[in-house]
C-alpha positions in Angstrom: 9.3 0.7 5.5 12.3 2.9 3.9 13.6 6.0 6.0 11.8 9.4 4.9 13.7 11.5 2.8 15.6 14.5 4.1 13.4 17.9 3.4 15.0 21.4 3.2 13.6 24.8 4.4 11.9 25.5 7.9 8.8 23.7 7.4 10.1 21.2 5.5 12.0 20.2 8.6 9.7 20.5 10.7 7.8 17.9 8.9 10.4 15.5 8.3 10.7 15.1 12.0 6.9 14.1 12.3 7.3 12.3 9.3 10.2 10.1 11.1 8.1 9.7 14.4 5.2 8.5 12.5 7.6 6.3 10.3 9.1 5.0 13.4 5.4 4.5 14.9 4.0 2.7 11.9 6.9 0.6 11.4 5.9 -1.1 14.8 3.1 -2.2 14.3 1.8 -5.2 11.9 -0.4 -5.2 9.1 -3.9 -6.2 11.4 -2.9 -3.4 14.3 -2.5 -0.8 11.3 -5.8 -1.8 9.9 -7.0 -1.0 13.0 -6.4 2.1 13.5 -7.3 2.9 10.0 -10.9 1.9 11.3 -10.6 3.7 14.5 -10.0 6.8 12.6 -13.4 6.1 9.9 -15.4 5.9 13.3 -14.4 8.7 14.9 -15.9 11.8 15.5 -13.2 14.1 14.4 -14.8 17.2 15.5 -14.3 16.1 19.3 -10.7 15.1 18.6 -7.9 17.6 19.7 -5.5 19.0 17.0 -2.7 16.7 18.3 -4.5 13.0 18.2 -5.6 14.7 14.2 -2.0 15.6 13.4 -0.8 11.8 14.6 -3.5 10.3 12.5 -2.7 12.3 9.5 0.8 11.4 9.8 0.2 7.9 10.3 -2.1 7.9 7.5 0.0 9.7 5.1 3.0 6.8 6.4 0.2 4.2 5.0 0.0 5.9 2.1 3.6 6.5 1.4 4.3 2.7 1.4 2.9 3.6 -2.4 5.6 5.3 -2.8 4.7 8.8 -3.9 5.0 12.2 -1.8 3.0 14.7 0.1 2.5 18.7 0.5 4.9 20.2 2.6 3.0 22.0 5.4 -0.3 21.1 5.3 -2.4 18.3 5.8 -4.7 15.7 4.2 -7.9 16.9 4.1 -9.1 14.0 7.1 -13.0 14.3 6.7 -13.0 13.6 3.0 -10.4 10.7 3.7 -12.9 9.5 6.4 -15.8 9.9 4.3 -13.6 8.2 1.6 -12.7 4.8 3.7 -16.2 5.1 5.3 -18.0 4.5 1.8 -15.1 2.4 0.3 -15.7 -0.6 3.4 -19.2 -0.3 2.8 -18.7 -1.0 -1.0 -16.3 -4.1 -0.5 -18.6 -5.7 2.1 -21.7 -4.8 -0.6 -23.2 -6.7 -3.3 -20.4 -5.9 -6.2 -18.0 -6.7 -3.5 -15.9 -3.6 -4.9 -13.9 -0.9 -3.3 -13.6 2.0 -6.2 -10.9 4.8 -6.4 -11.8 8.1 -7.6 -10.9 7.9 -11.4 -7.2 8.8 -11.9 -5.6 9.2 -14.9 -2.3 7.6 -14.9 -2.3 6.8 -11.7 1.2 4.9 -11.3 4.8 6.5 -12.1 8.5 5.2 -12.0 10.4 6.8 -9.6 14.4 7.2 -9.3 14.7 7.1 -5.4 18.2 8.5 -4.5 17.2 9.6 -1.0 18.2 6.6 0.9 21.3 7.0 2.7 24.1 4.7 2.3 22.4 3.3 -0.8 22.4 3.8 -4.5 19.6 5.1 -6.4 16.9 2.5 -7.2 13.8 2.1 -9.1 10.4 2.2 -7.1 6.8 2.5 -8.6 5.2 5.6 -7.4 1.4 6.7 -6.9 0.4 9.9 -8.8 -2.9 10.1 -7.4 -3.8 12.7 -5.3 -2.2 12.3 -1.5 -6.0 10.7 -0.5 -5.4 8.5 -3.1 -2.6 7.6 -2.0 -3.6 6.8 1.2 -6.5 4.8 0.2 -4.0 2.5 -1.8 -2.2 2.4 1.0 -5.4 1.3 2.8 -5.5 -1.5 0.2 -2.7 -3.0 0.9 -3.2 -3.3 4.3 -6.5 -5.2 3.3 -4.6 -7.3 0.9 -2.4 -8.0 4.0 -4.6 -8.8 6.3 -7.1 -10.7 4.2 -10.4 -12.5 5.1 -9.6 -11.3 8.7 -11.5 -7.8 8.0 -15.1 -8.8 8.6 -18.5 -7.5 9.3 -19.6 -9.0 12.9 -22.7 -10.9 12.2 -24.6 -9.3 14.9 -24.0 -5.5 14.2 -22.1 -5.5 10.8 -19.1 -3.4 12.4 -16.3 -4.0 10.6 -13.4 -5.4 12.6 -10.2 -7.0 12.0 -10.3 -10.7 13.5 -8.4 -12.8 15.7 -8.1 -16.4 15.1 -12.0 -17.4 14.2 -13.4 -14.4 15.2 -16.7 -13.3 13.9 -18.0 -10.8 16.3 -16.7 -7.9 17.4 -15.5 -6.7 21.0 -15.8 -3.3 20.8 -18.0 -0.9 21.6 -21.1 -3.3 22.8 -19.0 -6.7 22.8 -21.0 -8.6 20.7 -19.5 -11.8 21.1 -20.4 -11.6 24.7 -23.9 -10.7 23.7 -23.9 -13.8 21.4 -22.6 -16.7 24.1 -25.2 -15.1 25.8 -28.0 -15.9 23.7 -26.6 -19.1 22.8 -27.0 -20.2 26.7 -30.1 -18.5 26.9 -31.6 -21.1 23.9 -29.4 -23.7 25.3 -27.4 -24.3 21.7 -23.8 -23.0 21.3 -21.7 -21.5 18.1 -21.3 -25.0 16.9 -24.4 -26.4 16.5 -26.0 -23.2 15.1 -22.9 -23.6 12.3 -23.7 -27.1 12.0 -27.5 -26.1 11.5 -26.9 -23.2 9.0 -24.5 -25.8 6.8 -27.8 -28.5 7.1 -30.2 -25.4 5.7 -27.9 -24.5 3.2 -27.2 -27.8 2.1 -31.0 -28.7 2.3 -32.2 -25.4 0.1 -34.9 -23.2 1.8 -37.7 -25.1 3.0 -41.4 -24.2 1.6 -44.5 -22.6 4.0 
């Protein structure tokens, strides 16, 4: 990601150097372990969180969504329970029936920007989101999603969503499900492949009648 721009007067400092830790932070991490954390923060319960782990999520968040290229409000902070709510609902709607994630309706939601705040390099052109900072975020959300892309799942025992590894399909976390799957499978003596195999035979066969 590009270097956060320089900000001026007390706060504005003050934020800049969160805003460069959280750069630094999110920089480090790939696509999957951002998307991640994006749905560790829609699970958690943010009234037991402590003002710190909120501030690094709202900075980490607001990083996400600065990859869009807009801005943010000096001194304060997105508002992280609507956001939650937001990215809650909006996971819900991809995995639904429309398979569609809907923004809040913006009008003109894209700008051009003349970035000059890069040191070392001249100014450039750069696309910019002029959506509210939520927005912002959530298209930020996006592209991680685009990123990451059939690896976001529902686990087909509890419907958590989860980012996958390899051929994941059910989550680890908080019940282990895949555990509680293999598990099952032993008990009726068949294993992930031959329930595949069976469900491709069903499919391929139509729905049999009483």
């Amino acid at each position: 990601m590009d270097k956060a721009p320089p900000l001026v007067h007390l706060d504005a400092q003050q934020d800049h150097k969160k805003l460069v830790a959280a750069f630094r932070r999110v920089g480090a991490k790939s696509a999957e372990e951002l998307l991640r954390d994006v749905l560790q923060f829609s699970e958690c319960n943010l009234k037991k969180l402590s003002p710190r782990q909120r501030e690094l999520f709202g900075w980490e968040l607001r990083v996400i969504g600065l990859g869009r290229g807009g801005d943010f409000k000096v001194g304060q902070m997105p508002d992280l329970v609507d956001l939650q709510a937001q990215i809650v609902e909006g996971i819900r709607q991809y995995f639904g029936p429309l398979g569609e994630w809907r923004l809040r309706e913006v009008a003109r939601p894209l700008r051009l920007l003349r970035v000059d705040w890069i040191p070392g390099k001249k100014p450039r052109p750069k696309v910019g989101w002029a959506g509210s900072e939520e927005d912002q975020i959530i298209a930020g959300i996006w592209d991680l999603i685009v990123s990451v892309g059939d690896r976001l799942r529902a686990c087909r025992l509890c419907h958590r969503f989860f980012v996958a590894r390899k051929r994941q399909e059910y989550c680890t976390e908080p019940q282990n499900c895949s555990q509680l799957q293999r598990n099952e499978w032993k008990k009726r003596g068949t294993s992930r492949k031959q329930e595949d195999e069976r469900a491709r035979s069903d499919s391929a066969n139509g729905p049999t009648r009483a």
